[in-house]
LOVOMI-760916 format. One record per residue (C-alpha): residue in three letters; x, y, z. Coordinates in steps of 0.02 Angstrom, whole numbers, padded with zeros to 5 digits, always signed. Layout:
BEGIN
alaXYZ/...
***
This chain:
BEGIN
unk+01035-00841-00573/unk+01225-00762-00599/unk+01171-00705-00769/unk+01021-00601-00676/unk+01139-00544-00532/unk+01239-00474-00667/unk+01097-00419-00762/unk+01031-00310-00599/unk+01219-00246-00576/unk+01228-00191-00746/unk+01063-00085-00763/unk+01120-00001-00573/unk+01269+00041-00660/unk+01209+00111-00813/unk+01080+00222-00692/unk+01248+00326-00623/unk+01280+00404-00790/unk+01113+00457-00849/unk+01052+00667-00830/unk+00964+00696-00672/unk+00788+00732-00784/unk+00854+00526-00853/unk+00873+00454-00688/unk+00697+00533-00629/unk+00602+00452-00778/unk+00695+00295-00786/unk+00670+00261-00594/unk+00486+00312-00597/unk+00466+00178-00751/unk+00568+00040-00661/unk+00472+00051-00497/unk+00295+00051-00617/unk+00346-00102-00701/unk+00400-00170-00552/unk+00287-00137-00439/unk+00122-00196-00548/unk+00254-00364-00592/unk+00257-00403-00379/unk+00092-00368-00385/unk+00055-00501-00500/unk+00157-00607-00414/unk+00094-00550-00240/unk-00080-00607-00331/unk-00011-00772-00402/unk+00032-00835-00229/unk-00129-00768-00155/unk-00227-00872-00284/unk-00165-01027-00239/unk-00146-01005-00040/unk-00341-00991-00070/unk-00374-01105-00164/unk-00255-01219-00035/unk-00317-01148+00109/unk-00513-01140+00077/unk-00626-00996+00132/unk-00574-01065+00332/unk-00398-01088+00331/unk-00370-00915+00228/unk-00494-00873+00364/unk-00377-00899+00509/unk-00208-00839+00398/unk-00315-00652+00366/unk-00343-00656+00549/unk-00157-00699+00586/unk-00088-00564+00474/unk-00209-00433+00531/unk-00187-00449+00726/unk+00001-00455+00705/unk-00017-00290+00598/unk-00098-00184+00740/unk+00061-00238+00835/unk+00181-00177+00685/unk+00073-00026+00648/unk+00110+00023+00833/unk+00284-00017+00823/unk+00305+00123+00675/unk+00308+00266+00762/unk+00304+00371+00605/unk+00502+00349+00563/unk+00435+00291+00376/unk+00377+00464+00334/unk+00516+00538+00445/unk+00649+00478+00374/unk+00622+00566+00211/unk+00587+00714+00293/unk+00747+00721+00388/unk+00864+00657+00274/unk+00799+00752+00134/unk+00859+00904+00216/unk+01031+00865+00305/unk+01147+00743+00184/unk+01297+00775+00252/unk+01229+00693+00432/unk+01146+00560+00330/unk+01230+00401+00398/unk+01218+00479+00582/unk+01028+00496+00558/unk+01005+00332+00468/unk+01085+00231+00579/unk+00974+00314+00722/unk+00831+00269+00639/unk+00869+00117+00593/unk+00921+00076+00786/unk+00759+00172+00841/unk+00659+00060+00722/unk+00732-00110+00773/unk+00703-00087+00947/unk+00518-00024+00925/unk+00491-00155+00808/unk+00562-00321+00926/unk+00455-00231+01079/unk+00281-00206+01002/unk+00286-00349+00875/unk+00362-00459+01013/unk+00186-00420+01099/unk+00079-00483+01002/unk+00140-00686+01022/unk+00115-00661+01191/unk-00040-00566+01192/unk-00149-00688+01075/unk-00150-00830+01205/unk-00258-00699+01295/unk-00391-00701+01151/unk-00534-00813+01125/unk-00429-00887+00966/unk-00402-01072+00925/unk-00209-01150+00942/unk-00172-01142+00746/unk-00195-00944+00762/unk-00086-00933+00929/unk+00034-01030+00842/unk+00029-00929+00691/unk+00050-00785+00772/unk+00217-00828+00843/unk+00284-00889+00654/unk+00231-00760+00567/unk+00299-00618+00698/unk+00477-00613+00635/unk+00411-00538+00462/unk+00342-00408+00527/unk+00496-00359+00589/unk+00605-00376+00432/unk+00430-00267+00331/unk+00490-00134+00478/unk+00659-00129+00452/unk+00637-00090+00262/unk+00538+00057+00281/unk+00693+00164+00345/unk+00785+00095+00157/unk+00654+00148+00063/unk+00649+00287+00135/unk+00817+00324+00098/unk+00773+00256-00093/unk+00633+00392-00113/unk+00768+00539-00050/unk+00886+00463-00172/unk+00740+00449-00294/unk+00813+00272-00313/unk+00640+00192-00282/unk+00678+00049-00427/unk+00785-00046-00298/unk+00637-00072-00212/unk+00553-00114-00342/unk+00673-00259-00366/unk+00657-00309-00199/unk+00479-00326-00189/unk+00485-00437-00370/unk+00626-00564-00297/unk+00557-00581-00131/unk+00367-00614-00208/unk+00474-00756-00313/unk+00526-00813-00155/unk+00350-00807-00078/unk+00278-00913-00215/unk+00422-01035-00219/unk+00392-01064-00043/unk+00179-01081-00075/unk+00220-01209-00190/unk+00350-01308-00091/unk+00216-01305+00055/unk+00079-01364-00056/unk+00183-01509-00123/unk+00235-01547+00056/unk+00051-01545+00125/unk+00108-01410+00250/unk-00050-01332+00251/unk-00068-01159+00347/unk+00110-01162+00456/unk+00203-01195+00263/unk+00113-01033+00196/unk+00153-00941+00341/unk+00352-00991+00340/unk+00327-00948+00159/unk+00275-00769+00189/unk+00426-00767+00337/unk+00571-00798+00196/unk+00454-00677+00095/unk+00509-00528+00170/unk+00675-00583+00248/unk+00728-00593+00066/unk+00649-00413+00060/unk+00741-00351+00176/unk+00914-00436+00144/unk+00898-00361-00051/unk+00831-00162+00019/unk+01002-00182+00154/unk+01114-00235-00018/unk+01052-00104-00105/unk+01052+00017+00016/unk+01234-00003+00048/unk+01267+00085-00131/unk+01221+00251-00054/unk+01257+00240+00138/unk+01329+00140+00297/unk+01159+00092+00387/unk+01199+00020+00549/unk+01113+00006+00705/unk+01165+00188+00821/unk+01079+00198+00976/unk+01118+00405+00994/unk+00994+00458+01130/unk+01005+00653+01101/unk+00968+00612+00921/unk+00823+00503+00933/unk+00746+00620+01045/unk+00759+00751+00864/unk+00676+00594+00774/unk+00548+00579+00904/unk+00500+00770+00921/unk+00473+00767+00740/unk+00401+00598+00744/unk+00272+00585+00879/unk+00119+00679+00768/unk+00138+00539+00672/unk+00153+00402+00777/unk+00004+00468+00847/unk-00088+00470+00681/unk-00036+00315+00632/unk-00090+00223+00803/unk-00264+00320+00767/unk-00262+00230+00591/unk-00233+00046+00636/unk-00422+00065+00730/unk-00511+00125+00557/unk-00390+00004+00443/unk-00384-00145+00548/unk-00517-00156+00677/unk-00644-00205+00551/unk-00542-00396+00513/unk-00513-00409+00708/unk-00681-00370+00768/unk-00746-00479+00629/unk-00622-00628+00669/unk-00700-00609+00859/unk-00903-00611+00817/unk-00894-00715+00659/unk-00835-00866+00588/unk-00652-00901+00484/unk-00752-00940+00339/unk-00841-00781+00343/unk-00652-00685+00402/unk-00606-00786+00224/unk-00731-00698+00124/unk-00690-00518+00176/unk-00500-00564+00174/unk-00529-00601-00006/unk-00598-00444-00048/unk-00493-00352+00047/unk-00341-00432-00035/unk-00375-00351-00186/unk-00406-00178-00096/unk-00247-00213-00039/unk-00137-00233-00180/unk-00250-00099-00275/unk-00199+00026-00123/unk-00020+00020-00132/unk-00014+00091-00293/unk-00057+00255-00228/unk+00051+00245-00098/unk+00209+00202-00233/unk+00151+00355-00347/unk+00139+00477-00168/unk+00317+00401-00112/unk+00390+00444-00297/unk+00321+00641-00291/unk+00343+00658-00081/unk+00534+00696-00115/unk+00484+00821-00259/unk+00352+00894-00165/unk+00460+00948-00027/unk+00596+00991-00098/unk+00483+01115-00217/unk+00383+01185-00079/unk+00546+01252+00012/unk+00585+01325-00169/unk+00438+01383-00280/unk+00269+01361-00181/unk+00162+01425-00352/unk+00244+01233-00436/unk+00198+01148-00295/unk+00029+01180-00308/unk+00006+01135-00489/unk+00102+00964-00450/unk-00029+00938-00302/unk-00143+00957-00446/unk-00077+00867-00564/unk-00061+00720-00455/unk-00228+00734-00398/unk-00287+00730-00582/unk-00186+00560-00618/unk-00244+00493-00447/unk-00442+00517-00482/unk-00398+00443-00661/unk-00340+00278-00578/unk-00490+00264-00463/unk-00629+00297-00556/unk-00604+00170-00706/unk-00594+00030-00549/unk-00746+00071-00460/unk-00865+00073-00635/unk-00744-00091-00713/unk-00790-00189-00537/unk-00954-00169-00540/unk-00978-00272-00678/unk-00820-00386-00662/unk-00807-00410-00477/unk-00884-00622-00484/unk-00783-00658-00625/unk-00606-00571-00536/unk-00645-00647-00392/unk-00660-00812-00457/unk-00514-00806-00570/unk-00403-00739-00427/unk-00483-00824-00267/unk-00565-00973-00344/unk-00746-01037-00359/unk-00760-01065-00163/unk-00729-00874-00136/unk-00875-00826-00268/unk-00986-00741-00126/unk-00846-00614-00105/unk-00870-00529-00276/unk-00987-00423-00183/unk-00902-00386-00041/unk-00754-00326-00182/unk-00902-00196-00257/unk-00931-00125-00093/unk-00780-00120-00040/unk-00689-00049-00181/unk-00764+00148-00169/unk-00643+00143-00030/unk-00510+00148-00165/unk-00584+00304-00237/unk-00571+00389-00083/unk-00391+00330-00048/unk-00327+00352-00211/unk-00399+00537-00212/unk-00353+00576-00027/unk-00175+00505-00042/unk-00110+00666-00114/unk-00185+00770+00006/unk-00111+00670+00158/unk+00063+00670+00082/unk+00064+00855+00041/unk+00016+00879+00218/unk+00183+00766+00289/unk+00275+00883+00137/unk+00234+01063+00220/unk+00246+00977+00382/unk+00083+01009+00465/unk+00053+00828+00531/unk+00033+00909+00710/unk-00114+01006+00629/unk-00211+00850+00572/unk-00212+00721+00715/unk-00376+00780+00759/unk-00441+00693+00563/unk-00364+00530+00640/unk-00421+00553+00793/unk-00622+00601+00747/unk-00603+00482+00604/unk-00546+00319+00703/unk-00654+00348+00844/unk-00823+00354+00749/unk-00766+00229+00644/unk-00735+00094+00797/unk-00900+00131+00868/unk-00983+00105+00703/unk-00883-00064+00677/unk-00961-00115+00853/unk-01129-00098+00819/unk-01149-00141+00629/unk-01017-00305+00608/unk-01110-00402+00739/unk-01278-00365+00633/unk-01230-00327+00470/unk-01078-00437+00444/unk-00953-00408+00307/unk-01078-00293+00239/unk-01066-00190+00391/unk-00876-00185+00385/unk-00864-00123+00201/unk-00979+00014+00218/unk-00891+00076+00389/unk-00735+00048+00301/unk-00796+00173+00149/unk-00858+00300+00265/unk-00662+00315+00358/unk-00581+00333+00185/unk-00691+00464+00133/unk-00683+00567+00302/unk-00518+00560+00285/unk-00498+00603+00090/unk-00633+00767+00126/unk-00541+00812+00287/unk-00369+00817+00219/unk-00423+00900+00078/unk-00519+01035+00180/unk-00374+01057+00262/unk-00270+01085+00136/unk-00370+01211+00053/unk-00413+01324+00229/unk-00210+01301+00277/unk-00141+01340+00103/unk-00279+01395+00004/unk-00278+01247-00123/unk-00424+01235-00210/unk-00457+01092-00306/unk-00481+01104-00501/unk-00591+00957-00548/unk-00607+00972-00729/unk-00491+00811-00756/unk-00583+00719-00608/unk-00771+00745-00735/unk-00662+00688-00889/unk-00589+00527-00792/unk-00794+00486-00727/unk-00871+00549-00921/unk-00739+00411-00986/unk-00735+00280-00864/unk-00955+00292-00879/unk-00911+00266-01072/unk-00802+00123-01040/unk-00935+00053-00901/unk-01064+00095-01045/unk-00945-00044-01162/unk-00937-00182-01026/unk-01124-00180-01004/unk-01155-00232-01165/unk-01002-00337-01172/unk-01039-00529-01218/unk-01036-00617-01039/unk-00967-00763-01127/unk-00818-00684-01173/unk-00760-00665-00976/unk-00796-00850-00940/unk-00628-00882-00950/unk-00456-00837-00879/unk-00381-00784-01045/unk-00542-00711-01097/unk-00590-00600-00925/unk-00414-00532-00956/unk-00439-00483-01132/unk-00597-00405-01080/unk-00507-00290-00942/unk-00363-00252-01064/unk-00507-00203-01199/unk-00594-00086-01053/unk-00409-00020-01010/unk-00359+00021-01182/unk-00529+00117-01227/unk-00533+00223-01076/unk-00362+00260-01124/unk-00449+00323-01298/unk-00594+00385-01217/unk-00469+00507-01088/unk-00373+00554-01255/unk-00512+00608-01363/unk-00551+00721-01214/unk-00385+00792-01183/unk-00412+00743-01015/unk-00185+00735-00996/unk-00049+00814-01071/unk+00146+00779-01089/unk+00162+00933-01026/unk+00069+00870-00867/unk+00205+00734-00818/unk+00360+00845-00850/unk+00277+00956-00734/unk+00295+00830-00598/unk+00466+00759-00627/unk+00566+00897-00706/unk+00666+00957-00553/unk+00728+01118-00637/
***
């Protein structure tokens, strides 16, 4: 463990003398590898709280997680996105602002979040739920606290620290699964588990953060009415987005069964993990973007659409490869018990096309600061959404959640996007979006006549996605679908 502190210490170090054009590449490379290497861990530790847990016990943890996130959704406020906005353009008040929102944060976070323990007695839940609810609060409040670091990270474009974060503490997360197994702890140990989870998060993202600035708790008045002013849009938004992200697992968890909550939480574990790597590639460009709008508005249009291109060649390739590996993932992540999910994870999984392709849209939005000018998307979106999850989860189930959960992405991917292109103009080029679907049919085209025997195994289902991987890859090459003059595009500075 010393020899890997001093390991970590010695690549930070090595960061402060690279070129600013080093330091961009390097950092974007670090957080890649390290975000898909917590994902695999985050994926690891799912895998065997489900197989511990059973479809009824993962049941009631999905349920635990999800009504406690409504609380910490509230509790945002919008400072995540804020913070790069407001640091990103006043450095030499950065500590004064940090610390602000930092203070702002911690006392949002310990009012909403300390809701929600209290609340759940008042719901028609049994007493291992209650009782989860008031374990499990405390790590919502250290996953709040972070946001204002890595915010702070993505100004600094410094977002490999948190990319070492997230890796250590999803060590930590799995050590802890494990000891609970062993221990016969059963829901409580995996719960306690995910607690020293992201206290470990948070405890690395504060370390780290130190290098750069003094983040203490400032409880300024004057100033977090400037963080509020600038805030509230999105606080608004956000509060409008916990009904279309959320509600479907709550309303589910009230009308249905645990093991049916288990099924969909499966599925939606993998949407999930699949949907923060948008979010990671948006939170690497966001600094860029605004900086380059301020600066040369003609380059910040052809990064939009550059990142649009790469975004739409990440989606496609999952929504063809799932539809003819979504059992066998399912299985190999999840476990036998969770094999009815697979098609739950087919549905469900256009919703990453729509995220992945809206994602840009939404950030370029926060990056010309027009977030006042979209609340009405959150608004129309969460509001139709709701009343569909009313009326088709009682009838239709899980079913009826996936497809209502589709429909919100989308709206929001073709709003955004309409928005951009009446406010700025923008229209979409989408040449590289009918090369990424030509070569992700091709590689579909391979996996249909791909030897089912060959995926009947771990070792073998992986080889078979690396094979699919590797000839999209070729099949995106022969048709010159990218460039390396794309990607310097997007991360040269200059």
């Amino acid at each position: 463990m010393l020899y890997y502190n001093h390991y970590i210490k010695s690549f930070l170090k090595k960061q402060e003398n690279m070129s600013l054009q080093q330091k961009i590449f390097s950092n974007t490379l670090v957080q890649i590898i390290g975000k898909l290497a917590s994902t695999g861990l985050n994926l690891f530790a799912f895998a065997l709280m489900t197989r511990e847990l059973g479809q009824n016990g993962f049941g009631e943890y999905t349920t635990i997680i999800t009504f406690l996130s409504f609380f910490a959704i509230m509790a945002d406020l919008g400072l995540t996105l804020v913070t790069v906005q407001m640091i990103s353009g006043d450095q030499e008040k950065e500590n004064l602002i940090l610390g602000n929102l930092f203070g702002l944060r911690l006392i949002s976070s310990l009012i909403f979040i300390g809701l929600a323990p209290i609340i759940v007695q008042l719901a028609n839940y049994n007493n291992s739920i209650k009782l989860g609810v008031l374990i499990t609060a405390a790590s919502f409040v250290f996953n709040a606290l972070n946001q204002i670091m890595v915010g702070l990270f993505q100004t600094r474009l410094k977002m490999n620290r948190v990319a070492w974060a997230e890796t250590l503490s999803r060590f930590v997360m799995i050590a802890g699964v494990i000891i609970s197994i062993n221990l016969n702890w059963g829901l409580n140990g995996m719960l306690i588990a995910t607690v020293s989870a992201s206290l470990t998060s948070f405890l690395l993202h504060f370390i780290f953060a130190h290098r750069f600035a003094k983040i203490k708790p400032l409880f300024n008045w004057p100033v977090w009415q400037n963080i509020l002013n600038l805030s509230w849009p999105l606080a608004i938004t956000i509060a409008f987005n916990l009904i279309y992200l959320r509600a479907d697992t709550l309303i589910l968890s009230l009308v249905k069964t645990a093991d049916t909550v288990g099924l969909y939480g499966a599925a939606y574990k993998i949407i999930d993990v699949l949907s923060s790597l948008p979010f990671m590639f948006a939170g690497i460009i966001l600094p860029i973007m605004i900086t380059t709008w301020r600066q040369n508005k003609e380059k910040f249009y052809k990064i939009l659409q550059k990142s649009f291109d790469i975004m739409a060649a990440a989606a496609i390739p999952l929504v063809v490869g799932t539809q003819f590996l979504a059992d066998k993932i399912i299985v190999l992540i999840a476990g036998p018990d969770f094999l009815e999910a697979g098609i739950i994870l087919r549905i469900l999984i256009f919703a990453i096309a729509a995220i992945f392709m809206g994602n840009m849209m939404a950030h370029a939005i926060i990056a010309i600061k027009a977030q006042k000018k979209v609340i009405w998307i959150y608004v129309f979106t969460s509001i139709t959404s709701l009343v569909a999850y009313i009326i088709l989860i009682p009838r239709f189930s899980y079913f009826g959640a996936a497809a209502v959960t589709i429909y919100s992405e989308a709206t929001i991917a073709v709003l955004s996007t309409w928005f951009i292109y009446r406010h700025l103009g923008f229209r979409i080029c989408w040449r590289g979006t009918l090369k990424a679907l030509i070569a992700s049919l091709l590689m579909g085209a391979l996996l249909w006549i791909w030897p089912s025997t060959w995926t009947n195994s771990a070792l073998g289902l992986l080889l078979t996605i690396a094979a699919a991987g590797l000839f999209y890859i070729l099949f995106l090459g022969l048709l010159k679908a990218f460039r390396r003059s794309d990607l310097l595009l997007i991360f040269n500075k200059k």
